[in-house]
VONU-189548 format. One record per residue (C-alpha): residue in three letters; x, y, z. Coordinates in steps of 0.001 Angstrom, whole numbers, plus 500000, padded with zeros to 6 digits. Layout:
VONU-189548
ALAXYZ...
This chain:
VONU-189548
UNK777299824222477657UNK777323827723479348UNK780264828598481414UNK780351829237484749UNK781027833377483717UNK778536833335480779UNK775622830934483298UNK772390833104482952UNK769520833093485769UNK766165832370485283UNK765354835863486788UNK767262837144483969UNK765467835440481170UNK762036835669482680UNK763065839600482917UNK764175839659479421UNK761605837428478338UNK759059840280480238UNK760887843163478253UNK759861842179475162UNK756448840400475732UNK754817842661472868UNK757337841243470018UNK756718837738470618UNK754154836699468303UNK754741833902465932UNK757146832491468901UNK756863829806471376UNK757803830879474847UNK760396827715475569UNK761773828993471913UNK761619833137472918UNK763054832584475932UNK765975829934474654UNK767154832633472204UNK767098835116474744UNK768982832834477587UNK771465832493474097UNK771492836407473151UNK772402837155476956UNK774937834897477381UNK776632835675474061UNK776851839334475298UNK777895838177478638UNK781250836250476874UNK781968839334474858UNK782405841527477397UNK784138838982479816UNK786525838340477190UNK786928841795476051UNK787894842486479992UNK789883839294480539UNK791973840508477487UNK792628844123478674UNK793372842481482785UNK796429840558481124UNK797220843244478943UNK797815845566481873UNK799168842762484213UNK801718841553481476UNK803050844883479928UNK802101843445476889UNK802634846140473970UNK800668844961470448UNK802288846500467604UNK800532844604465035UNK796838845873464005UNK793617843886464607UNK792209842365461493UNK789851843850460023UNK786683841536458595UNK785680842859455030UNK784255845914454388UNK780775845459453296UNK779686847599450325UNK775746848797451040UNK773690851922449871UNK772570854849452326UNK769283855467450835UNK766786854862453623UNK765185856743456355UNK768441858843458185UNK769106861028461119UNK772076863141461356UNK774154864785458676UNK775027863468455988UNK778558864672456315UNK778797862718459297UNK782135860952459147UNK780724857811460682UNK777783855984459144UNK775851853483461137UNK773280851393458478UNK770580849092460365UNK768616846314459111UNK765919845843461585UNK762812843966462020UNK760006846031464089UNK758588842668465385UNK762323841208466523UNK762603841372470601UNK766477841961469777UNK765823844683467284UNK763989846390470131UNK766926846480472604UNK769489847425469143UNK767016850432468759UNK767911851708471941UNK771322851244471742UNK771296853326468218UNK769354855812470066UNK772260856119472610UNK775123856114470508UNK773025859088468383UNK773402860563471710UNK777177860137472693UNK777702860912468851UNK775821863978467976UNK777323865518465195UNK779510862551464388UNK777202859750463453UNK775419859212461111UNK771923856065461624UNK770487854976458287UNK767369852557458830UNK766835849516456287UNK764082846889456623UNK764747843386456995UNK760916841673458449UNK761641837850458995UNK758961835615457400UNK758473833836461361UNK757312837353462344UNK753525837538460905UNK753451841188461403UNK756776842399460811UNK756204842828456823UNK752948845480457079UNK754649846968460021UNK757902847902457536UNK755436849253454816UNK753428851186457470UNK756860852838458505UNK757837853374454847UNK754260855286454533UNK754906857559457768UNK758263858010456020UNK756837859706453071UNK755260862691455045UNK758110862798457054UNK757668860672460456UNK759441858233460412UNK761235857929463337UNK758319858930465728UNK756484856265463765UNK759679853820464451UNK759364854667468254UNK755865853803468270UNK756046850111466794UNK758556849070468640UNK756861850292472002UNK753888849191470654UNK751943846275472520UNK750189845391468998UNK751298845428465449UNK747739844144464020UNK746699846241460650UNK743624848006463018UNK746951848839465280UNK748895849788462979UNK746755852643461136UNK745777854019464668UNK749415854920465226UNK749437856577462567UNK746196858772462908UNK747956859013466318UNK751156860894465123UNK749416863246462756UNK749056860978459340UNK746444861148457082UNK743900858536457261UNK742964858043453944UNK746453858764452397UNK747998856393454884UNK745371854099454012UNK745923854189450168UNK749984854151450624UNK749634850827453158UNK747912849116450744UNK749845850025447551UNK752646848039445701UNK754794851310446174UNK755153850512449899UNK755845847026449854UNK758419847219446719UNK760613849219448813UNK760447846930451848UNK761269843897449309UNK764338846369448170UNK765410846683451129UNK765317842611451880UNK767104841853448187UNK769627844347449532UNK770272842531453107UNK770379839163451408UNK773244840390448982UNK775496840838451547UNK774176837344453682UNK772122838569456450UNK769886835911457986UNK769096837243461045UNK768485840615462698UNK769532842841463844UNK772617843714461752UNK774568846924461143UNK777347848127459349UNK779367851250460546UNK781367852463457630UNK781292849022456308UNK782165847263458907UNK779394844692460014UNK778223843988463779UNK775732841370463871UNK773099840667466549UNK772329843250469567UNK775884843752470998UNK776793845334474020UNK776856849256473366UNK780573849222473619UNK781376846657470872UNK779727849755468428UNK781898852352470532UNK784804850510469920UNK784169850500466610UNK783159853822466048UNK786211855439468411UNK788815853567465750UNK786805855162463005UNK786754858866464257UNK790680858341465405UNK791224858044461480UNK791623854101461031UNK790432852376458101
């Protein structure tokens, strides 16, 4: 049961629901819009808690001398599509799903914290297509394709403001950015392209990701799409110099 701080509208969900309209195949509404009345009010609790916390703080004088814990560090590769340096001293590693409604409102948040960050941060993209999004597996090769010649990201932008993620879709964005027909053609439908999507999967599984989005920033994870300050937080303690 929701409480009375976390209750969401129905003009919330039916706007959230509206958002993402383009991401919902393979979804029944009542289900789409339960696990976005869910996603909203878990985001909702974090913050009101995270508030609630620093409000008794201040109130109480409370001084904490003793450091959060930390959850385990999780251990992943880099290799994968990147923006920023390398030398970044904070590393932000994504598993996303182009087809997941969540992953789309994540991207943006990445997208603002490469902002705030430039120069510090560091956004390395890995694939992780459910199997209840029909689309979401030919959508990661397609990316890995555009990756090849070097357009990634624009290709990224595209399918995730993209109304359709068919195959006919799907090659027209690409003619659309610049790509080669016939080499996009020939990389979409080779075993290259879909071995590096499945390596990217094997990878997520390793380290027990069922659902996406999920990101680890120097090894730390965050799972689901969090507020924008939950990934602030974390990346503030990291650039102060704690580990």
């Amino acid at each position: 049961m929701s409480s009375p701080d976390s209750a969401i509208s129905q003009k919330q969900i039916e706007e959230a629901f509206s958002e993402t309209t383009s991401l919902q195949t393979g979804l029944a509404e009542d289900e789409m819009k339960e696990r976005l009345r869910l996603d909203l009010e878990n985001q909702i609790k974090i913050k009101t808690f995270q508030t609630r916390l620093q409000e008794l703080r201040n109130r109480t004088g409370i001084e904490i001398y003793l450091s959060e814990p930390e959850p385990p560090l999780i251990r992943i590769s880099d290799e994968g599509p990147s923006s920023g340096s390398p030398s970044s001293p904070v590393t932000i590693v994504e598993f996303s799903d182009f087809q997941c409604p969540f992953c789309k409102r994540a991207s943006e948040t990445v997208r603002e914290l490469a902002r705030l960050y430039d120069g510090k941060v560091r956004i390395v993209f890995k694939h992780f297509p459910l199997s209840n999004h029909p689309d979401a597996f030919k959508a990661a090769q397609a990316s890995v394709c555009a990756d090849e010649k070097g357009k990634f990201w624009e290709y990224h932008d595209r399918l995730f403001n993209s109304q359709n993620l068919s195959d006919e879709s799907l090659r027209k964005i690409a003619a659309d950015i610049g790509l080669e027909t016939k080499d996009f053609n020939a990389c979409l439908e080779s075993s290259r392209s879909k071995e590096q999507v499945m390596k990217n999967i094997q990878e997520g599984r390793k380290i027990g990701i069922q659902g996406t989005p999920f990101f680890t920033i120097n090894g730390r994870p965050v799972r689901g799409a969090q507020d924008i300050s939950e990934f602030r937080r974390i990346i503030d303690r990291q650039l102060a110099g704690e580990r």
